[in-house]
TORNU-217474 format. One record per residue (C-alpha): x, y, z; chain; residue in one letter; residue number from 1. Coordinates in steps of 0.05 Angstrom, whole numbers, plus 32768, in hexadecimal, padded with zeros to 4 digits. Each point is the difference from the previous one (the first is absolute). Layout:
+------+------+------+--------+---------+-----+
|    u |    v |    w | cadena | residuo | num |
+------+------+------+--------+---------+-----+
|    X |    Y |    Z |      A |       A | NUM |
...
+------+------+------+--------+---------+-----+
***
This chain:
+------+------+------+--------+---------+-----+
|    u |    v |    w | cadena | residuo | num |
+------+------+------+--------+---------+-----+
| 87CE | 8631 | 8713 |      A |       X |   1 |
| 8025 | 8019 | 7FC2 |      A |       X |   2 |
| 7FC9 | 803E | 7FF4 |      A |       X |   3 |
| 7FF9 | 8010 | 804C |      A |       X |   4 |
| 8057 | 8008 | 7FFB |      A |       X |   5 |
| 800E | 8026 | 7FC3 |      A |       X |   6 |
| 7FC2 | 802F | 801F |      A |       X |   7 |
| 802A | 8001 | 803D |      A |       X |   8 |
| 803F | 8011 | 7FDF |      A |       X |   9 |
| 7FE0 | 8035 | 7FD2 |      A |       X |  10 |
| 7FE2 | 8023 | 8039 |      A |       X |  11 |
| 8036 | 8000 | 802D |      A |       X |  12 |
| 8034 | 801B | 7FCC |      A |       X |  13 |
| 7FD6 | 8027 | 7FD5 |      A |       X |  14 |
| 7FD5 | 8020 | 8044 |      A |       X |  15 |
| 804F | 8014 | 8017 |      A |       X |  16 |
| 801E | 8015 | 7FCC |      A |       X |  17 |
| 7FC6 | 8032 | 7FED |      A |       X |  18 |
| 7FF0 | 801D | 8042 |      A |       X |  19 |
| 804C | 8013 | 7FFB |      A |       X |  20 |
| 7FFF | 8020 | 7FC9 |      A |       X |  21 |
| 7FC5 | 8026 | 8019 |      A |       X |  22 |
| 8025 | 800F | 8041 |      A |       X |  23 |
| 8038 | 8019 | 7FD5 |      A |       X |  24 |
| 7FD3 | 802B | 7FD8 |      A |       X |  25 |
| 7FCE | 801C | 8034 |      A |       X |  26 |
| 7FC9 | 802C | 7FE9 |      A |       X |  27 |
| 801A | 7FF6 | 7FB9 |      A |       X |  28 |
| 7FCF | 7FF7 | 7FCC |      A |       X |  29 |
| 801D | 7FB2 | 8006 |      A |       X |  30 |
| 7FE7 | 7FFD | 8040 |      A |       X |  31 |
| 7FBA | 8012 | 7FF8 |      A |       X |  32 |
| 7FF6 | 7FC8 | 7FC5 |      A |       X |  33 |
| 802B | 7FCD | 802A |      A |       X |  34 |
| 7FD2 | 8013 | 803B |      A |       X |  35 |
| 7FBF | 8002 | 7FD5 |      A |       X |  36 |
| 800D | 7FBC | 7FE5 |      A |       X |  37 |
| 8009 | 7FE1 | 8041 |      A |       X |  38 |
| 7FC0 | 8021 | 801D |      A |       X |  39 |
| 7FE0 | 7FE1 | 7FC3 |      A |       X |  40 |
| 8029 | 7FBC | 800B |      A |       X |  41 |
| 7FE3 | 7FFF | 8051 |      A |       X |  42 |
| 7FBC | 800C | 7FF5 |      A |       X |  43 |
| 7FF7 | 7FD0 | 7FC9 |      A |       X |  44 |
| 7FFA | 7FB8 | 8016 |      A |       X |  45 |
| 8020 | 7FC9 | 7FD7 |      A |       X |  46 |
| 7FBC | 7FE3 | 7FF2 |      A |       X |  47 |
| 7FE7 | 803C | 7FDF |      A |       X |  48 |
| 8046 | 8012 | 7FDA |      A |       X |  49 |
| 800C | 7FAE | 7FE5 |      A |       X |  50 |
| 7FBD | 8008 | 7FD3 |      A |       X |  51 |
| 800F | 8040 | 7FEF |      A |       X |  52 |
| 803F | 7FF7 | 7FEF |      A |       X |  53 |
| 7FF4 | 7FC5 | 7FD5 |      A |       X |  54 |
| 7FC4 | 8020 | 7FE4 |      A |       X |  55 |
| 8030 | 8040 | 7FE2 |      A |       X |  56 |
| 8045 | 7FDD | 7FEF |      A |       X |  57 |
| 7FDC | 7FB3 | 7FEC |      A |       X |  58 |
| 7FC1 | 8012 | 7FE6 |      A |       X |  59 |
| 8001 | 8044 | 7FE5 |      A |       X |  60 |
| 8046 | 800D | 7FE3 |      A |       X |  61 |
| 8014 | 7FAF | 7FFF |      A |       X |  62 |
| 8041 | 8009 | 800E |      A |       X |  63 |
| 8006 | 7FCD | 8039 |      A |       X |  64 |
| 7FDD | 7FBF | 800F |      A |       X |  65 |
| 7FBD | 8003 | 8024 |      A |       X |  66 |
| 8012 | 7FC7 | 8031 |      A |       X |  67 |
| 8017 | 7FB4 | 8004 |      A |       X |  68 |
| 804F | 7FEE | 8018 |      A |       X |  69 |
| 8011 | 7FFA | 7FB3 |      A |       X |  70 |
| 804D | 7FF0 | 7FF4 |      A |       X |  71 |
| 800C | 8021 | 8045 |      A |       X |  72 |
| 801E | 8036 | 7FDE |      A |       X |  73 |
| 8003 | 804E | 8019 |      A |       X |  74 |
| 7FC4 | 800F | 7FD1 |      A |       X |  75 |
| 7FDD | 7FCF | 8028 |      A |       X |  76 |
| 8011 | 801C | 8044 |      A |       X |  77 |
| 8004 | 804D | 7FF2 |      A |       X |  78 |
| 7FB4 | 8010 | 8007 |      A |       X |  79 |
| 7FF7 | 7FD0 | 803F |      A |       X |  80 |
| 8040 | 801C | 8024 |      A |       X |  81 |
| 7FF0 | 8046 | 7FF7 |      A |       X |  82 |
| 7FB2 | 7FF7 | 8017 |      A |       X |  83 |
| 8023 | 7FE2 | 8047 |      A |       X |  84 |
| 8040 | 802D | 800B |      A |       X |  85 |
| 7FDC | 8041 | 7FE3 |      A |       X |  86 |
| 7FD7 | 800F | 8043 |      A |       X |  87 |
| 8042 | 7FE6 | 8034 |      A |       X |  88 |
| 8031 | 8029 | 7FCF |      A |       X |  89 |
| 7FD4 | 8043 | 800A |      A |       X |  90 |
| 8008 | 7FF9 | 8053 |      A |       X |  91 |
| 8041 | 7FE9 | 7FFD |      A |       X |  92 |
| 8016 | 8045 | 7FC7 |      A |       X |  93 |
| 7FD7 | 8029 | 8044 |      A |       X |  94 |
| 8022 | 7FDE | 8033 |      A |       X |  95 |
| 8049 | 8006 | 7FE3 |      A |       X |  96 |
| 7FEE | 8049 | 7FE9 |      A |       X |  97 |
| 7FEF | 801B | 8041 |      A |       X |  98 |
| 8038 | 7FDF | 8024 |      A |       X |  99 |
| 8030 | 8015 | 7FD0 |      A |       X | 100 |
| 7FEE | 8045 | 8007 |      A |       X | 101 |
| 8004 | 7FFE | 804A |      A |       X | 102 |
| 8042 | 7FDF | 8001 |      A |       X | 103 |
| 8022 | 802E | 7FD1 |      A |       X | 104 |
| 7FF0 | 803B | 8031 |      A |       X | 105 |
| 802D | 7FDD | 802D |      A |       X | 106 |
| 803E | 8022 | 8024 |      A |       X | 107 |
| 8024 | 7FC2 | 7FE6 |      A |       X | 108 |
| 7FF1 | 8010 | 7FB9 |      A |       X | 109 |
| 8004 | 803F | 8001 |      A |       X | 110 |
| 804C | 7FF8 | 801B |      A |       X | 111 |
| 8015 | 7FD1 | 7FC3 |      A |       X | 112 |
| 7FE7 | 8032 | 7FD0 |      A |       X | 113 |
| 8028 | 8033 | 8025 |      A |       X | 114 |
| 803E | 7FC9 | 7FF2 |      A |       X | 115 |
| 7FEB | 8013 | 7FB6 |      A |       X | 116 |
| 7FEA | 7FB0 | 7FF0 |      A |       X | 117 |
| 7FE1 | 7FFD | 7FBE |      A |       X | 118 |
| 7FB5 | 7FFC | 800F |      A |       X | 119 |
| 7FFB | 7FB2 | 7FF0 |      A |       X | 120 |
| 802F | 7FEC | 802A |      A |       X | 121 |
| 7FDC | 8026 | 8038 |      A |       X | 122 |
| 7FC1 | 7FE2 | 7FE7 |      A |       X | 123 |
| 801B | 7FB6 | 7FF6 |      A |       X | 124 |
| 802D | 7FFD | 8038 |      A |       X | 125 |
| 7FE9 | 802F | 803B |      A |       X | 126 |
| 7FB0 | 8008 | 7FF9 |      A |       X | 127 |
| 7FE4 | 7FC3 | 7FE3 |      A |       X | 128 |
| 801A | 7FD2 | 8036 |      A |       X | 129 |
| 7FD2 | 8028 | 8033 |      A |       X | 130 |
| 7FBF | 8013 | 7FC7 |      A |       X | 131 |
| 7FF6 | 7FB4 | 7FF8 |      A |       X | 132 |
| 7FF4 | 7FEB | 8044 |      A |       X | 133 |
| 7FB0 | 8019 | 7FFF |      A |       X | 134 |
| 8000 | 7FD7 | 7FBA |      A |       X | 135 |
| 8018 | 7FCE | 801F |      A |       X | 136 |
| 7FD4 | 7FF9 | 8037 |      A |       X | 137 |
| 7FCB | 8000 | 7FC7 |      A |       X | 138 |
| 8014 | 7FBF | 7FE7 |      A |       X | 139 |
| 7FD6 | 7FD1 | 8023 |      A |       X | 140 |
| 7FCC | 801C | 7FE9 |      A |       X | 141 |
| 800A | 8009 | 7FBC |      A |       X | 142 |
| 8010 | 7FB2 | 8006 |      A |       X | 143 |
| 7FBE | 7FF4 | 801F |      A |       X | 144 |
| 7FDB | 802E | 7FD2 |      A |       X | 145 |
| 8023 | 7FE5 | 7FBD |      A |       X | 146 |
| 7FF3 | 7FB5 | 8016 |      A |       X | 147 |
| 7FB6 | 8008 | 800E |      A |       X | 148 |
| 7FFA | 8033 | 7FBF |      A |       X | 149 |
| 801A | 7FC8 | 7FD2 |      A |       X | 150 |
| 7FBC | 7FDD | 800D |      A |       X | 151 |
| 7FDC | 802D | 7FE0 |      A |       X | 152 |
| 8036 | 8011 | 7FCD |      A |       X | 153 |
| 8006 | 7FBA | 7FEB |      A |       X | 154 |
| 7FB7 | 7FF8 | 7FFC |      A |       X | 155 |
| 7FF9 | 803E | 7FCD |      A |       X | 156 |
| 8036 | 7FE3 | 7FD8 |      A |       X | 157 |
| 7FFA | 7FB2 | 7FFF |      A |       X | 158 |
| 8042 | 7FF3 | 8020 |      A |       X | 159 |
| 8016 | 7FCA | 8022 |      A |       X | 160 |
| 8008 | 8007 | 8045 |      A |       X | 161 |
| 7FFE | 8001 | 8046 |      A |       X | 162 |
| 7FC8 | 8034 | 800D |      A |       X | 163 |
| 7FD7 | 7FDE | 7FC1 |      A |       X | 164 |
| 8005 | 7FB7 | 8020 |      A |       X | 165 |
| 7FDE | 8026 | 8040 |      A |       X | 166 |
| 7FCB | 801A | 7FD6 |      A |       X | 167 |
| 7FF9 | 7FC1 | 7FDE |      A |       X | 168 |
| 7FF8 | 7FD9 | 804D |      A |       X | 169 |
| 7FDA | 802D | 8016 |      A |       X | 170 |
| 7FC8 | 7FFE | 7FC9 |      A |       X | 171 |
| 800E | 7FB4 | 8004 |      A |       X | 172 |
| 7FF8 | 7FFF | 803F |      A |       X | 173 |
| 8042 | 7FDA | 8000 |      A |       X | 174 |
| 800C | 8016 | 8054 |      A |       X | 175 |
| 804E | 7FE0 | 7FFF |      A |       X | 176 |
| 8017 | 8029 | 7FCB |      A |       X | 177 |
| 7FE5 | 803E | 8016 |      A |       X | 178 |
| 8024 | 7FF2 | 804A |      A |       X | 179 |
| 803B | 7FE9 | 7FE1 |      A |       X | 180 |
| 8002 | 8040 | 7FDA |      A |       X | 181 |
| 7FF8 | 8028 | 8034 |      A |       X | 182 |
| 8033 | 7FDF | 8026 |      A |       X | 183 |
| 8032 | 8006 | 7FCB |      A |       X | 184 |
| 7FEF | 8051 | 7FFA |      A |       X | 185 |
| 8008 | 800A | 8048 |      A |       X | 186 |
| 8041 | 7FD9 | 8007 |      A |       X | 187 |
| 8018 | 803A | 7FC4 |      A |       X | 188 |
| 7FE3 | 8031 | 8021 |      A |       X | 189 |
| 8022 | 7FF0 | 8042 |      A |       X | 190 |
| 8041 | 7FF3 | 7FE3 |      A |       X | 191 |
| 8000 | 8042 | 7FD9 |      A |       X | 192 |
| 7FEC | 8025 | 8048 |      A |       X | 193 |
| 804D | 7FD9 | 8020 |      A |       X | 194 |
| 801F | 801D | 7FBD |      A |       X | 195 |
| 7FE6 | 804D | 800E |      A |       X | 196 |
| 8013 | 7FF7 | 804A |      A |       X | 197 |
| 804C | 7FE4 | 7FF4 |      A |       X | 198 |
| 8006 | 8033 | 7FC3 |      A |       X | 199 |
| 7FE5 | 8034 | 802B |      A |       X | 200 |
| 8037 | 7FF0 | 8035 |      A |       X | 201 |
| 8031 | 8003 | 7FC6 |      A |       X | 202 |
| 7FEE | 8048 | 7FE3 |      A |       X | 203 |
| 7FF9 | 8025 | 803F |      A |       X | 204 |
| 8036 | 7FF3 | 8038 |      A |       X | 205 |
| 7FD8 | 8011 | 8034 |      A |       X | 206 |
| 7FD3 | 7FCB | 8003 |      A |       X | 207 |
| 8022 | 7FC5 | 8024 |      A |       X | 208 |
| 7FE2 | 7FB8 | 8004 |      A |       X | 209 |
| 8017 | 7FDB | 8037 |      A |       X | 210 |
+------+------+------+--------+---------+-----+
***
């Protein structure tokens, strides 16, 4: 589970951070690159961009290792992570983009920039509370979609794993480790889904759980 995290992580925070910035500079020359990369990053599946991307950066230019857990160092887990986070990162930079523009047309914003707040404090403070509740609701499945991508992620790369032991049962046949994987990806995937809902409740106020 350590690739199918640090993929998590990266695409969360990284997908974020640069839709803001593209919200921030709309229509910018920024914008269009930020944008163009995460067309690229959606319509390329992970099982197209692992080979490639070993292909270029292991093969080609050897600057990082083509596969194999190694010393478990970042070398080891930069190609991997970026094949599984690169297509969730993309929607997640589109999702956070478009909200942030929308919420920073709001009468509320546009009150605590009459107040004369610096612009990061209106940014930090006032609109990103309200842009990440669509990213949010995106996070289950990003969860589900990084958990089943790391099967074929850790098959391109010879990692260790969770989704390479299901590969392995399956081709072996090997029926209890294929349910027990699946079991143990749904139980994630359901506990991510309670995570979105209470963090949902958190971020907007009007959404009450009784």
């Amino acid at each position: 589970m350590t690739l199918g995290a640090w993929a998590l992580v990266v695409a969360v925070v990284g997908g974020i951070a640069i839709g803001s910035y593209a919200a921030l500079h709309q229509n910018s020359f920024v914008d269009y690159i930020v944008m163009g990369v995460a067309s690229f990053g959606i319509t390329v599946p992970n099982f197209v961009l692992a080979p490639i991307l070993s292909f270029i950066f292991a093969v080609v230019l050897h600057w990082l290792p083509a596969g194999g857990w190694g010393d478990g160092g970042p070398t080891n887990l930069l190609l991997p992570v970026i094949s599984l986070a690169l297509p969730q990162l993309a929607v997640f930079a589109r999702i956070t983009r478009g909200s942030m523009i929308e919420t920073l047309r709001a009468d509320h914003i546009r009150t605590a920039r009459a107040y004369g707040l610096p612009t990061r404090v209106v940014v930090v403070v006032h609109a990103m509370r309200a842009a990440l509740v669509p990213a949010v609701s995106y996070l289950g499945p990003v969860a589900a979609a990084v958990l089943t991508g790391s099967v074929v992620v850790e098959t391109v790369y010879s990692l260790p794993g969770v989704g390479r032991y299901f590969v392995l049962g399956a081709l072996n046949r090997d029926y209890t480790l294929v349910m027990g994987t699946v079991v143990l990806i749904s139980v994630f995937i359901v506990v991510f889904n309670l995570l979105v809902d209470i963090l949902y409740a958190v971020l907007d106020p009007r959404v009450r759980y009784e």
